[in-house]
N, C-alpha and C positions, 0 to 999 in steps of 0.2 A: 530324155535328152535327144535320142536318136530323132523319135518325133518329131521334135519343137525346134532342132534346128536344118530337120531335113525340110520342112514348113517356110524354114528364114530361108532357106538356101533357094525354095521354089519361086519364093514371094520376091526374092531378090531378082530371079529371072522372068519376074516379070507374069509367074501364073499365081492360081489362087490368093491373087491378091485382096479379094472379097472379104476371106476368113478371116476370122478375128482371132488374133493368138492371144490375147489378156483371157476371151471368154473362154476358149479350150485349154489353156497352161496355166492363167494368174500368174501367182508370183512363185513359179516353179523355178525359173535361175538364182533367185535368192532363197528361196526354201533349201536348195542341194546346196548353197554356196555357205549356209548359214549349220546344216545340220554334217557336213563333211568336215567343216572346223570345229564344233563338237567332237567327232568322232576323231578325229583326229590328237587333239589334245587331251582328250581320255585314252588312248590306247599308247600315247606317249611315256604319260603317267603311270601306267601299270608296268610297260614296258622297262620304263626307271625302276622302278619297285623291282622287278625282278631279279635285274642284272645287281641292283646294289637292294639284298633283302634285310639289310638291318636297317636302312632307312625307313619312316612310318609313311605310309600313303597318305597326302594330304589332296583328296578327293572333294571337301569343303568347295577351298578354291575356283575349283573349274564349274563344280555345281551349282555353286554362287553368278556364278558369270554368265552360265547359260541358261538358266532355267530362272533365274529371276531378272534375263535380258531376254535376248528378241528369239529363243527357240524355240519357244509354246503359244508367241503371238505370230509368227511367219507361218506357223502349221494351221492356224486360225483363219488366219485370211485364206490360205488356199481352200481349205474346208467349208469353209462358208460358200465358196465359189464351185466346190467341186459339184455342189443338185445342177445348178446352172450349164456346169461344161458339158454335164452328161446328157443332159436337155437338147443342148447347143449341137452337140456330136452325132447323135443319133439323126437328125435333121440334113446333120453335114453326108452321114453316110446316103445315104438316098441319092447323091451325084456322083455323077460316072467319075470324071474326074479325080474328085476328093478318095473315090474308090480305088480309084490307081494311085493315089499317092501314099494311100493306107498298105495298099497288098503287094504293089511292087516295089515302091520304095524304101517301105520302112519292115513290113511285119518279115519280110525275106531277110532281112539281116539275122548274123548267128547270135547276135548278143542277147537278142531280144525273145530268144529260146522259145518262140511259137508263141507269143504272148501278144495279146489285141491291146489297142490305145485305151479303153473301158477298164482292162484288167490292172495295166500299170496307173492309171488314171488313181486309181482306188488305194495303192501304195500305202502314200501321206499321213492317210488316215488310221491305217491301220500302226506305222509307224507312232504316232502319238499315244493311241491307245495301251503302248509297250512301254514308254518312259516310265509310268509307275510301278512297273514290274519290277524294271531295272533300278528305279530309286530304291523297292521295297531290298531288294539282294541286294545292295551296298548297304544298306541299313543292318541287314541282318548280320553282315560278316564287319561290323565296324564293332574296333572296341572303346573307343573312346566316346563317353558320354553324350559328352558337349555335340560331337559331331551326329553322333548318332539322333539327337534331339532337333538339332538343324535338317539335318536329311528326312525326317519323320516329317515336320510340318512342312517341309519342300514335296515331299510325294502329294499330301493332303490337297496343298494348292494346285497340283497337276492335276487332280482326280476333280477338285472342283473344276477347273478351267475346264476339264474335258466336259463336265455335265453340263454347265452353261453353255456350251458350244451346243452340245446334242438337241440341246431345247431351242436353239437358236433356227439349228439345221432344218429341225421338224419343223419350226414357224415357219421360214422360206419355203420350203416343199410346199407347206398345205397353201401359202401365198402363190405360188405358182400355180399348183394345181387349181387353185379359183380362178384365178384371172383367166386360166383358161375356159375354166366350167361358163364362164360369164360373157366366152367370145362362140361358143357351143351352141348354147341354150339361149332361145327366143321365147322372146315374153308377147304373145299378141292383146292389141288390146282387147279391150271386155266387148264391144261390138263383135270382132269380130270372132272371138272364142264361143259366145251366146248367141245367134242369132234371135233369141227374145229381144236383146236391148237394143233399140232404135236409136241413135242420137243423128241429129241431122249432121250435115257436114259442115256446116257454119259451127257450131259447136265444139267440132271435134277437138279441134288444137288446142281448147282451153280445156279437154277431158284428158288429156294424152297422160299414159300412167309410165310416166318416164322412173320413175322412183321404181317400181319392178327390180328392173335390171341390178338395182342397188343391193338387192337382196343376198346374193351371193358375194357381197365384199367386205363381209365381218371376215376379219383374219382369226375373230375367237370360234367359228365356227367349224364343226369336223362333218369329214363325208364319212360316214362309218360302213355303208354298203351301197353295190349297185349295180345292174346288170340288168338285161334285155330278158321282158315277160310277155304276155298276150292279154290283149283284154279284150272280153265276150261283149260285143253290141247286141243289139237284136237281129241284125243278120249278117254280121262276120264278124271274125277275128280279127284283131289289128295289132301289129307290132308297138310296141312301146316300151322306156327305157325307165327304169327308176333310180332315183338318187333318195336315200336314207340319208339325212344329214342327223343331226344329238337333237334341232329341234323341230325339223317337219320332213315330213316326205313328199318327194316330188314325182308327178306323174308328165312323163313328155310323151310324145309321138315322134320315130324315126325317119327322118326325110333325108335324102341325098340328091346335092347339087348336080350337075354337069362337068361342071369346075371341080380337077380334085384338089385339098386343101395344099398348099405349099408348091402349085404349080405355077409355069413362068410368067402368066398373067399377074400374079400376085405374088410375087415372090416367094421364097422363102420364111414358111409360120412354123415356127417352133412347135411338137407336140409335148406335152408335159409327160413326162416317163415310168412318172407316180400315179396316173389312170390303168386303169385296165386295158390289157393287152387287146381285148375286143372295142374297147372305145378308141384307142389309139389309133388301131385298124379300120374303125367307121370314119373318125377326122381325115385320117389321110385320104380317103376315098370321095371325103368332099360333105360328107354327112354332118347332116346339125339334128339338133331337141328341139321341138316345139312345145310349150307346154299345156297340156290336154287343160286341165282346171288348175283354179286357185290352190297353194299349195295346203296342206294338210295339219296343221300342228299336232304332235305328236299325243299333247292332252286335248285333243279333238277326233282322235282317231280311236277306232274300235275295228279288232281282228277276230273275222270268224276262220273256222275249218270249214269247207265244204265235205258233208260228210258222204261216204261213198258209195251211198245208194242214187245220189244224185249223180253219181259220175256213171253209171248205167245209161239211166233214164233222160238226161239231157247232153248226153254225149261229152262230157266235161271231165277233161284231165289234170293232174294235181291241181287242184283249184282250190282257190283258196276268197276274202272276203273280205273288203274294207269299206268301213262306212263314216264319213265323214260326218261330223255334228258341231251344229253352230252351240254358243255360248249358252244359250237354251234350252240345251241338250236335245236338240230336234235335227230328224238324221235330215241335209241338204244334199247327199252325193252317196252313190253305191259303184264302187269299182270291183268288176267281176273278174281276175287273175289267173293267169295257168302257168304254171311253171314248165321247164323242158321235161323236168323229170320230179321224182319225188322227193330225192332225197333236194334239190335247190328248193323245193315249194319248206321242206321244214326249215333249211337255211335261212328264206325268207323269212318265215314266221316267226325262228328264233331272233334274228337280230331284231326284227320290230319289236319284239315284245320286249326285249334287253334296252332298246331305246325308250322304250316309252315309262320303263321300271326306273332306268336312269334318270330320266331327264323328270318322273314326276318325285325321282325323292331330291334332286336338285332345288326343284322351284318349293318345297318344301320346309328344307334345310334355310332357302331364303329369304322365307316368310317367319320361319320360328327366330332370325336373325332378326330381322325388322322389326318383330314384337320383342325382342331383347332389349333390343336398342335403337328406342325409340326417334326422329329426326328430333333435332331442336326447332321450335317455331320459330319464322322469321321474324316474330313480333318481340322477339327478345331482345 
């Protein structure tokens, strides 16, 4: 609260009027206004109980009231919101400004006991995840039946609500996290990735592989690994980035802008929080993916070891081997690999192989489906 309304108190006079309190707070004055009258009428309740202890605690009531009203959907909506604020916030801190409203105005206060906007941000959440707890110890110390039967499937529906949430949480993240991967990574066309393919320039516009781009906006898709390698040409090393997704691997090349990202020509661009610490750090600097070739499908790829008499002989460290093979089983592509160190070259390897072990007993699972249960013909 200190925060959110040292924020109204700025914006009132007229600064930081830019920021957006719904995408940094949501519905944090109703979440405290909502979970303090809770706590409030339960410690009433105990408080009765004590002072006159032959009366029975009717605990039902209150728990009725708030937990199958708006307690557990008010913590919902902030939590769905909170991948976003901390997205939103991180971006915000980058300005001098926003910086002095953070350190001098708010984190100096004593209430706030040396604690950053990120740490109390997180609160809410952890708050919810404790309701069950507390349902479960009113369960246990209750002697009546009835009641105790009520407060059991009351916890149940809190632990569900929480796991629907969680799965909710993860879709947005990895939604976020795409839409960024998709404002990142450039997709050139085939002329110009191949210099074999010729297409005149009358031609072009009607070749343009605008559907690319579309690749990374399955929300069903996961990035499982990825991190900055080297790959051997015939006469240099060159930086390049890989993204391991569940069903191909992708090879880019690392270029950086002029322009860094989120500067005042462009405003203001969100980085996703849920990247790596070292791609967050390339975005900001202005950096994008090119991507080297067509991507990989995962039952298309085959991992060798470079074994380490080669790494004498042609001066090649943890290296490692991937060769690409069309439908045919005929290799089209050889990517030559060095990791920084050893132990990331087995990293590497292990998660490929763990992708490719997944995702072929996947499409497996969905072919012994298929033959189960057969389509119906549309001529029925």
């Amino acid at each position: 609260k200190i925060f959110m309304n040292t924020l109204k108190y700025l914006q009132s006079n007229e600064f930081l009027l830019d920021v957006d309190l719904w995408r940094l707070f949501a519905n944090l004055e109703e979440l405290n206004k909502i979970s303090l009258s809770f706590l409030k009428t339960f410690f009433e309740t105990v408080k009765e109980h004590v002072s006159k202890s032959e009366s029975p605690t009717d605990f039902s009531s209150i728990l009725r009231k708030f937990f199958q009203g708006d307690l557990c959907q008010t913590h919902q909506i902030y939590c769905l919101n909170y991948t976003s604020a901390v997205f939103y916030l991180e971006n915000l801190r980058q300005r001098e400004d926003f910086g002095i409203y953070l350190k001098q105005w708010c984190e100096q206060n004593e209430q706030c006991k040396r604690l950053h906007l990120p740490e109390l941000l997180v609160a809410p959440l952890h708050r919810l995840t404790r309701y069950p707890l507390l349902l479960s110890n009113i369960w246990k110390r209750s002697t009546d039946e009835t009641e105790k039967d009520f407060i059991w499937s009351l916890k149940e529906k809190v632990e569900k609500s929480i796991r629907d949430l969680e799965g909710k949480v993860k879709w947005l993240d990895n939604f976020q996290k795409f839409r960024q991967l998709q404002e990142v990574i450039i997709w050139p066309q085939v002329w110009d990735r191949d210099k074999r393919f010729f297409v005149p320039k009358c031609l072009k516009q009607s070749l343009r592989e605008n559907s690319s781009e579309n690749i990374l906006s399955s929300a069903n898709r996961l990035l499982l690994h990825e991190g900055r390698l080297t790959i051997a040409e015939s006469t240099r090393l060159l930086d390049v980035y890989l993204f391991l997704f569940d069903d191909f691997l992708l090879i880019t090349k690392t270029k950086r802008n002029k322009k860094k990202y989120g500067g005042s020509d462009t405003g203001l661009i969100p980085v996703c929080p849920s990247l790596t610490p070292e791609l967050q750090s390339f975005i900001r600097e202005g950096g994008f993916c090119t991507v080297l070739d067509q991507p990989i499908p995962l039952d298309r790829l085959t991992l060798k070891n470079v074994d380490p008499i080669h790494v004498t002989v042609f001066s090649l460290r943890n290296a490692f081997l991937i060769q690409h093979e069309n439908r045919y089983r005929q290799c089209i592509a050889v990517f030559l690999l060095q990791a920084q160190t050893e132990t990331a070259k087995k990293t590497w390897m292990s998660q490929i192989e763990t992708a490719i072990s997944n995702y072929t007993t996947q499409q497996e699972t969905k072919k012994s489906t298929a033959f189960c249960f057969p389509a119906e013909s549309s001529e029925i």
